[in-house]
Legacy VTK file of the C-alpha trace (Angstrom):
# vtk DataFile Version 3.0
C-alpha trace
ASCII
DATASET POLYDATA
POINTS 321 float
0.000 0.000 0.000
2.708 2.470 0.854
4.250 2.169 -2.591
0.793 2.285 -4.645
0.217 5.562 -2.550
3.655 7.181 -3.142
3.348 6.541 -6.591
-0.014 8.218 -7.059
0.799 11.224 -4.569
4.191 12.069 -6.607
2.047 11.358 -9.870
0.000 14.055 -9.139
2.498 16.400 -7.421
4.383 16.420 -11.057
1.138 16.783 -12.836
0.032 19.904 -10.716
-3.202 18.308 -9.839
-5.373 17.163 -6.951
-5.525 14.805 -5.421
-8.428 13.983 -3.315
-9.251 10.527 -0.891
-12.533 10.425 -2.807
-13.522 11.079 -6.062
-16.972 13.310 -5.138
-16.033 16.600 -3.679
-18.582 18.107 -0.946
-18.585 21.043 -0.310
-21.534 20.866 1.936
-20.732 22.014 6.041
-19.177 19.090 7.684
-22.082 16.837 10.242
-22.431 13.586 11.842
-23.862 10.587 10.508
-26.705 8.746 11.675
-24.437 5.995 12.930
-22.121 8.756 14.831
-19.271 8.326 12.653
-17.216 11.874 11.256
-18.761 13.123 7.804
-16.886 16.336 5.892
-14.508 17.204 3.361
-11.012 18.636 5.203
-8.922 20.515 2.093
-5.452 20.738 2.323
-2.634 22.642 0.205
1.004 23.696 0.926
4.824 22.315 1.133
6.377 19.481 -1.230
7.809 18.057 1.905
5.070 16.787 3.349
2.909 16.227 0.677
3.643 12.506 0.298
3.158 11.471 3.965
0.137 14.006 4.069
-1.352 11.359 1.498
-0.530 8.529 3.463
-2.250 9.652 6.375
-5.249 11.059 4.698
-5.378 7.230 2.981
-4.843 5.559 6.697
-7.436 7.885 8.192
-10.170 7.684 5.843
-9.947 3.474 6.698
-11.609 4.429 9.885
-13.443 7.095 8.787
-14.443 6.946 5.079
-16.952 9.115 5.259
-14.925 12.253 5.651
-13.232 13.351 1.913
-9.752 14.754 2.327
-8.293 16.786 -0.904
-4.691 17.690 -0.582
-3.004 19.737 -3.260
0.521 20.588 -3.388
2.608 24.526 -4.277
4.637 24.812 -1.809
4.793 26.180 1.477
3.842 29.497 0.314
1.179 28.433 -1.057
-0.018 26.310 1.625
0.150 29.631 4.150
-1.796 31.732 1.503
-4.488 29.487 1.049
-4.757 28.785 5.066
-4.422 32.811 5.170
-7.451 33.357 2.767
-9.845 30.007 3.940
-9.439 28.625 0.683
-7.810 25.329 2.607
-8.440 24.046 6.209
-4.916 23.249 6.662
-1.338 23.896 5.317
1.339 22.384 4.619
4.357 24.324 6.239
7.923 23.667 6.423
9.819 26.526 7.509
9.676 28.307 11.114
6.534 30.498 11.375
7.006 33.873 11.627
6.125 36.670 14.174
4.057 38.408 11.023
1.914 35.232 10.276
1.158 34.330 13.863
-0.021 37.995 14.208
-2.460 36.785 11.025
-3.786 34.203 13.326
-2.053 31.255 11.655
-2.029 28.406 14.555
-0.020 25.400 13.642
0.645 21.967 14.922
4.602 19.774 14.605
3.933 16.371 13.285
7.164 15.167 12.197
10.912 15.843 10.657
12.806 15.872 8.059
15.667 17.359 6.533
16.701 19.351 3.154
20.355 17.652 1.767
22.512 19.519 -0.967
22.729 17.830 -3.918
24.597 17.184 -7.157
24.873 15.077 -10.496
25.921 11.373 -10.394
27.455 12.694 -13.524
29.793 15.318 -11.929
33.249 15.230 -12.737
34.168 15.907 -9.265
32.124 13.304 -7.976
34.508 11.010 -5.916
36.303 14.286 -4.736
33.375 15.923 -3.291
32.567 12.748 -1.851
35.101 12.174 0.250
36.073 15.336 1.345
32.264 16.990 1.364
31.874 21.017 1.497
31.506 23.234 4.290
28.774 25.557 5.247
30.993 28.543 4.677
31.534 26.875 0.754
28.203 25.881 0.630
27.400 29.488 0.825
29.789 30.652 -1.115
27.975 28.700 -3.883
24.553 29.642 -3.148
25.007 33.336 -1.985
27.562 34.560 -3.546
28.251 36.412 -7.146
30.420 36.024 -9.772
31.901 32.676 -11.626
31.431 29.731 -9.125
34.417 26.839 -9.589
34.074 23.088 -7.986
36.826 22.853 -5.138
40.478 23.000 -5.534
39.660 23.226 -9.747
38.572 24.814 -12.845
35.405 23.098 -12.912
32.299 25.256 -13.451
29.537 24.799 -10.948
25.502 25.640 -11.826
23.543 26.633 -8.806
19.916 25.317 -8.792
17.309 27.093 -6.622
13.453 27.249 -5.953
11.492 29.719 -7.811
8.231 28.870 -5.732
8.058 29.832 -2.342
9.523 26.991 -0.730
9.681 25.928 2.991
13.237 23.754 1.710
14.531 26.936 0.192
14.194 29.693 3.294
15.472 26.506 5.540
18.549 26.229 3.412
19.023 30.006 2.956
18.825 29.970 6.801
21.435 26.814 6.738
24.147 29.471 4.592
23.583 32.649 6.855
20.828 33.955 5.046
17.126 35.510 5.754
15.460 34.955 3.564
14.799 32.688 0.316
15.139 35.152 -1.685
19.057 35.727 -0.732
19.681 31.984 -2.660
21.074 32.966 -6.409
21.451 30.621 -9.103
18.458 29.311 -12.028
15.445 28.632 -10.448
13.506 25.911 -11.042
9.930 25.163 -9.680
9.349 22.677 -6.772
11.322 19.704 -5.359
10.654 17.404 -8.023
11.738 19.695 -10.550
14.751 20.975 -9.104
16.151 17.291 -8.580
15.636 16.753 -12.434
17.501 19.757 -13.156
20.358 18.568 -11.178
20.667 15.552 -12.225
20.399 16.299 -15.658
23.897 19.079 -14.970
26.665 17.228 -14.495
28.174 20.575 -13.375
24.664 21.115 -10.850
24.272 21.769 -7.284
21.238 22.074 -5.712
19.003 20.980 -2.615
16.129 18.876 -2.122
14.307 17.386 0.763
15.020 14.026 1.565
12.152 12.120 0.296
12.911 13.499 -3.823
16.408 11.929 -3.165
15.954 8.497 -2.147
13.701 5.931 -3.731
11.198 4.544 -0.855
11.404 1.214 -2.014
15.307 0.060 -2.363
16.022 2.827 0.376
19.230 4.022 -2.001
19.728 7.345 -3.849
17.593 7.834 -6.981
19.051 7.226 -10.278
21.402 10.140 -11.060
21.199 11.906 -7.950
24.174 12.155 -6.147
24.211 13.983 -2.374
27.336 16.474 -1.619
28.313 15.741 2.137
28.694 18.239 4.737
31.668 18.834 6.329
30.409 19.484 9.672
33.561 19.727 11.516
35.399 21.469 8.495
38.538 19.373 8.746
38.691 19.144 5.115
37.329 15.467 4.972
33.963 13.854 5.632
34.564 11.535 8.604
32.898 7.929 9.548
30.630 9.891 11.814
29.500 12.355 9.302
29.261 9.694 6.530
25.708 8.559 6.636
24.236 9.549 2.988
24.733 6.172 1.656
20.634 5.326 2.344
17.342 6.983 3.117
17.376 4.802 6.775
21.093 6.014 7.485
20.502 9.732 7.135
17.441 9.411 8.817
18.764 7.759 11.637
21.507 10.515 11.735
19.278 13.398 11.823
17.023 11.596 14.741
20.529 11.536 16.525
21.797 14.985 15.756
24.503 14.347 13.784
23.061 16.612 10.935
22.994 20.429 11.129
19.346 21.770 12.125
18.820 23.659 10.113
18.081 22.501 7.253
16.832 19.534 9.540
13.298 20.887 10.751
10.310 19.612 11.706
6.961 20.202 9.445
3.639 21.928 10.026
-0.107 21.659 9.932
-0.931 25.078 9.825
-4.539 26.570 10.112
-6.124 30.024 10.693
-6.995 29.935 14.123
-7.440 26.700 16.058
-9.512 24.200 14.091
-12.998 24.062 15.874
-14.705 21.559 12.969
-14.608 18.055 14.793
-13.275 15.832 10.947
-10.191 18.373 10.895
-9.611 17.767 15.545
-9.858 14.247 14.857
-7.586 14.182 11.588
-5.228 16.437 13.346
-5.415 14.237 16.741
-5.375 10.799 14.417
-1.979 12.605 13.219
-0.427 12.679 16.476
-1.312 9.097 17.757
-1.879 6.401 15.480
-0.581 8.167 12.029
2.853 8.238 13.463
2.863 4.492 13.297
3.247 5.815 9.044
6.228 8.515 9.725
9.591 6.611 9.838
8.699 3.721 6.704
7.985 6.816 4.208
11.406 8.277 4.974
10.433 11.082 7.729
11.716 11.446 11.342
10.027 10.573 14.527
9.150 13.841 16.586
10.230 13.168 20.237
7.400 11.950 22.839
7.775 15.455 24.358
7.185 17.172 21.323
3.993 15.051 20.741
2.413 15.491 24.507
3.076 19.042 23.868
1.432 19.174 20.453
-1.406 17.379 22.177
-1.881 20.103 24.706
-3.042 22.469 21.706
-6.353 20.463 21.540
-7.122 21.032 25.320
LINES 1 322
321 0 1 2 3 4 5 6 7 8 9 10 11 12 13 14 15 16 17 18 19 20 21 22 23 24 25 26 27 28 29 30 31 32 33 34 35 36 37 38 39 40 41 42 43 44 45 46 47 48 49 50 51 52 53 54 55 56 57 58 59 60 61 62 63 64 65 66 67 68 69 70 71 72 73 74 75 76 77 78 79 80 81 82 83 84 85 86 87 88 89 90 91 92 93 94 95 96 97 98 99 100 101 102 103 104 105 106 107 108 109 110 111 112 113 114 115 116 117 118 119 120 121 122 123 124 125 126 127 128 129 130 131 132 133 134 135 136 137 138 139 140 141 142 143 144 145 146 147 148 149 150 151 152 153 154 155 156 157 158 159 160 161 162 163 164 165 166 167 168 169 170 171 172 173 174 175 176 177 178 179 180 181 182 183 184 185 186 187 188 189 190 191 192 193 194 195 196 197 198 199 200 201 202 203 204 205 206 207 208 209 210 211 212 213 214 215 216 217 218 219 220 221 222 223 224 225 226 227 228 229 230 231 232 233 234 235 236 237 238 239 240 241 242 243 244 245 246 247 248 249 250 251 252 253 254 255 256 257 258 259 260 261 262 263 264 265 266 267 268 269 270 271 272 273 274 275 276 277 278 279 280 281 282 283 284 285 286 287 288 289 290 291 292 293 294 295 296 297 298 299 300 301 302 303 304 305 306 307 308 309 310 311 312 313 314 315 316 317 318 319 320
């Protein structure tokens, strides 16, 4: 079931579609059925990051309660805020911090898991073993993505093309928070829309580096780096070489297991959002949101996404009291 549900979620995120848990839309005021049970359509729009476990959950909920419809649409976190923002969606998708600006809006918002956005480059590059075993630093990691002028591979003539976001992208402000940066908008380079396209891009440049979150890197499935893809390590402790204890790219379970342990920079690891305008007072959304925190985290760690701590949850749980 998880890879039938992957497929279809990423399907549609490349498509620009929605995607909905059932195929008749109501738009009629959520109620309760004669037998008790939840009845009511929750919409949902936002972030690429957690767009695919968003559609795992919606699938796992709507087993237990299939009467209540659950569209999710992706655009980014930008999007996800606007829509929340206007009440053209019940809930966002967020993953960035919130800021002082939208909280004044309103915006209330709920942690329901981790992840993590990874530089990345071409299996193609010419630099490839080079990079690999010695990584890049934050300070040359900005370098790339912040500053001007001709950009060179390490220690070589080597041209390098910076990749970017042109939506407004929760994996984007993270990363231009990563380098130094305020804002997004600091990041220069060609910009390419969303996470799926800006992993094509790079790994169609053999000279490319770019970021992505984790789950547009690895293949679910075999747990290993997607065709192509290639990550560029950090060089945490800048010693000029990537050490056993910062070498854990080779898999989807061994980063994740890293950034559960701390042994990747946060930032870019972050946890992601259910955002809303105001506290959700319609009872589908509680109990979707509430579902989220207890039984869907059963779904978090086997679609490549990082456990929350139990004190994070309880505390997440207070919200609903």
């Amino acid at each position: 079931m998880k890879k039938t549900i992957y497929i279809i979620a990423l399907f549609t995120l490349l498509t620009g579609g929605l995607w909905s848990c059932d195929s008749t839309h109501d738009q009629s005021a959520s109620d309760q059925s004669e037998a008790g049970t939840l009845k009511g359509t929750i919409s949902m729009s936002g972030a690429f990051a957690l767009y695919p476990l968003a559609n795992v959950w919606a699938e796992e909920f709507r087993k237990e309660y299939p009467d209540v419809r659950i569209n999710i649409s992706g655009g980014g976190a930008g999007k996800g805020m606007a829509d929340v923002l206007a009440g053209a969606a019940d809930l966002g998708m967020f993953s960035r911090e919130i800021t002082q600006a939208e909280k004044d809006k309103g915006v209330w918002w709920l942690s329901v898991t981790k992840d993590a956005v990874i530089p990345t480059m071409s299996g193609k590059n010419p630099m490839l073993g080079k990079i690999k075993s010695e990584g890049l630093t934050r300070q040359e990691l900005s370098a790339y993505f912040l500053g001007d002028g001709d950009k060179k591979w390490k220690n070589s003539n080597t041209q390098v093309n910076v990749f970017t976001r042109s939506d407004a992208s929760g994996a984007a402000a993270t990363w231009a928070q990563y380098l130094g940066a305020e804002a997004q908008e600091a990041l220069k380079g060609i910009a390419v829309y969303g996470d799926p396209g800006l992993a094509d891009a790079v790994k169609n440049d053999p000279n490319a580096i770019g970021f992505n979150n984790i789950i547009y890197v690895y293949d679910l499935n075999s747990g290993e780096k997607y065709p192509g893809i290639e990550v560029v390590p950090i060089d945490v402790n800048e010693n000029g070489k990537i050490d056993p204890d910062e070498d854990f790219y080779d898999s989807i379970d061994a980063i994740t297991k890293a950034i559960a342990a701390g042994k990747y920079p946060s930032p870019p690891a972050r946890e992601l959002y259910l955002i809303a305008k105001g506290a959700p007072t319609r009872p589908e959304v509680r109990a979707f949101l509430s579902w989220i925190l207890d039984k869907g985290q059963a779904f978090v760690e086997e679609n490549g996404y990082i456990l929350l701590n139990s004190n994070t949850i309880e505390t997440q749980k207070q919200k609903f009291k």
